[in-house]
C-alpha positions in Angstrom: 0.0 0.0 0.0 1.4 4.0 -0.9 2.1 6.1 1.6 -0.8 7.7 0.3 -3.7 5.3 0.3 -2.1 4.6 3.8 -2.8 7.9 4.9 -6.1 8.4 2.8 -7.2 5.1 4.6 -6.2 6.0 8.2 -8.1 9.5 7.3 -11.1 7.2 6.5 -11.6 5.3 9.7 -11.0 8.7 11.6 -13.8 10.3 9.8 -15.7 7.3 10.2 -15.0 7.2 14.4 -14.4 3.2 13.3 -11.9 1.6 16.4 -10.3 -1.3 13.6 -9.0 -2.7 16.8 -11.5 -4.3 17.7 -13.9 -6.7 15.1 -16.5 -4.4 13.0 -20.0 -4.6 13.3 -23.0 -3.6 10.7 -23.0 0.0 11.7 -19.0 0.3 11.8 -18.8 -1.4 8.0 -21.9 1.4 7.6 -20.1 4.1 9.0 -16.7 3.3 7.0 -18.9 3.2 3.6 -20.4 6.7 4.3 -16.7 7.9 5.1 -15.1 6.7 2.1 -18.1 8.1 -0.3 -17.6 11.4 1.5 -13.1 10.9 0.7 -14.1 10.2 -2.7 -16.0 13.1 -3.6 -13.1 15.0 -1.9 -10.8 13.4 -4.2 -13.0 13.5 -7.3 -12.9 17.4 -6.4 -9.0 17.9 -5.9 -8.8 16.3 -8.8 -10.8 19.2 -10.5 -9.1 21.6 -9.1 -5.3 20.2 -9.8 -6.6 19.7 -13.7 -7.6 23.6 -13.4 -4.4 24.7 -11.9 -2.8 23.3 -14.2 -4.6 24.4 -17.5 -4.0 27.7 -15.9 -0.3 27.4 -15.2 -0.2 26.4 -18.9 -0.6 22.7 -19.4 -2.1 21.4 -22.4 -5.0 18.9 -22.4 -2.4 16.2 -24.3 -0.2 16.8 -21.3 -3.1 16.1 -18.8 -4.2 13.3 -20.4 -1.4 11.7 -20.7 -0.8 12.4 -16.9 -4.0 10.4 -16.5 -3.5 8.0 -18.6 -6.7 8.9 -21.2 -6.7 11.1 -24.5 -6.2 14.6 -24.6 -10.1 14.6 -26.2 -11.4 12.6 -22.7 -9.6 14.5 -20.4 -10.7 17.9 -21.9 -14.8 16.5 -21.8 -14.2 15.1 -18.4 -12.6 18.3 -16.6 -13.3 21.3 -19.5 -15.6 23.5 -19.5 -17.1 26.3 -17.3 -19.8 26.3 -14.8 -22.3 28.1 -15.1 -24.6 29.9 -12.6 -27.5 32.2 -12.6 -28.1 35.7 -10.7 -31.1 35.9 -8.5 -30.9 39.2 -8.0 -29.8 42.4 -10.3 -26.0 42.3 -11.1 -25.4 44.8 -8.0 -27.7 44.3 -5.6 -26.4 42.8 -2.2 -26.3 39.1 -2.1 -26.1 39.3 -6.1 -24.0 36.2 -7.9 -21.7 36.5 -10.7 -18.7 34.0 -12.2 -15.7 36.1 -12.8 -13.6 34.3 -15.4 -11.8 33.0 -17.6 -9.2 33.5 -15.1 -5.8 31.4 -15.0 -3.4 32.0 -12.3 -0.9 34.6 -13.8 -3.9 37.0 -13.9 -6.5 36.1 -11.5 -5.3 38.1 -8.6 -5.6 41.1 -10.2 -8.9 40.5 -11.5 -9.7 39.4 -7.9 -8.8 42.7 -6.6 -10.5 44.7 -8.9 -13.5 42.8 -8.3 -13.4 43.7 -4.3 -12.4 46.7 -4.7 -16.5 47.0 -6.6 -17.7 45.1 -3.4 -17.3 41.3 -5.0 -16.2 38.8 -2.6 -15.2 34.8 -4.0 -17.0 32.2 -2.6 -16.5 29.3 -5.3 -13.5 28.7 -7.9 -14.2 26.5 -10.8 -12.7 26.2 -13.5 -10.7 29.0 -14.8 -13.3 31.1 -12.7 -14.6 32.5 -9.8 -18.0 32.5 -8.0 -18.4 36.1 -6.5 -21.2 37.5 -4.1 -21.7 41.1 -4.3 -21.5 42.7 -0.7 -21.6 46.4 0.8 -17.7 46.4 1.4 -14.4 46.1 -0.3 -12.4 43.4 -0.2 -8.8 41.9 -0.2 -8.0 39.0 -2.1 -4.9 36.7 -1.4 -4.1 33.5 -2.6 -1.6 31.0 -0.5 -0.3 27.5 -0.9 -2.7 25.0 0.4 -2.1 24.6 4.2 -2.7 22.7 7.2 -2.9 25.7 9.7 -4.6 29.2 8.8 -4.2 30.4 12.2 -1.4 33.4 11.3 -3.8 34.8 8.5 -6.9 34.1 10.7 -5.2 36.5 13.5 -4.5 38.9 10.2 -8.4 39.3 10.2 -8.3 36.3 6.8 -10.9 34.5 6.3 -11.4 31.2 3.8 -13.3 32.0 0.8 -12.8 28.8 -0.9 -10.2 25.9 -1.0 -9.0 24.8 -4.9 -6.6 22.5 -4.4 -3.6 23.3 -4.3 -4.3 27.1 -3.1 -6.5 28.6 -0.6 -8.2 31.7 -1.5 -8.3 33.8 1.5 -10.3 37.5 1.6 -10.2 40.1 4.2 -12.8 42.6 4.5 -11.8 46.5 4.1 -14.5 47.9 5.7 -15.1 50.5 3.6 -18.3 51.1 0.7 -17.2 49.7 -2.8 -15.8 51.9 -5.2 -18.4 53.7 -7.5 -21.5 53.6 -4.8 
């Protein structure tokens, strides 16, 4: 077994509260199948996001593919694409959703920040995009390596916005009226 499964595995039966010390009953072999769904969907989603980072840090779709051992064509229908979403509201009314994009990494922060500065805040990343809520203040993007702890930028007044593997996208609230109200 990889170090990998070995960890994915031990992150499993911690998720599922199993105790494999001892022999597992219905509810245990339950609880462990619930779990593992729950790490797969995980997975299926870092996967996403490592196939967007790198199609915005310039990776072809033959590269991918190959990476994943399909065609370039399969790999570009499986993970290609952009999502989309509606607005319920007018485009800049509080609460208001938009998808900012196409984005790719050499250029997304500054689209980011432009976007707060108007009172957008990301909530969602997909692919080569951003899912932004409008909001009555400005707002500081930053973008770090994924992490473990958060607790230096949480004391820096950071918050999580959204998690796409492998960065964290992180916002802080300016506290002042958007630009242009």
């Amino acid at each position: 077994m990889s170090d990998l499964a070995d960890a994915v595995g031990r992150a499993v039966l911690a998720a599922a509260q199993v105790d494999d010390s001892a022999p597992l009953g219905v509810d245990e072999h339950l609880a462990l199948i619930a779990a593992s769904a729950r790490a797969e969907r995980e997975v299926r989603e870092i996967l996403q996001r490592s196939v967007a980072a790198a199609r915005g840090g310039g990776a072809s779709w033959a590269l991918i593919g190959a990476e994943l051992g399909m065609s370039r064509q399969a790999a570009q229908q499986r993970f290609g694409g952009p999502t989309e979403a509606g607005a319920a509201l007018g485009p800049d009314a509080v609460g208001a959703e938009r998808w900012l994009g196409p984005v790719t990494a050499f250029d997304e922060m500054t689209e980011l920040d432009a976007a707060g500065r108007a009172g957008w805040r990301t909530v969602e990343v997909g692919m080569l995009s951003h899912r932004m809520v409008r909001t009555d203040t400005q707002w500081e993007p930053r973008r770090i390596f994924w992490r473990a702890s958060l607790a230096a930028e949480e004391r820096g007044g950071w918050q999580v916005a959204c998690r796409a593997f492998p960065w964290i996208y992180l916002v802080r609230d300016r506290g002042i009226p958007p630009e242009g109200t």
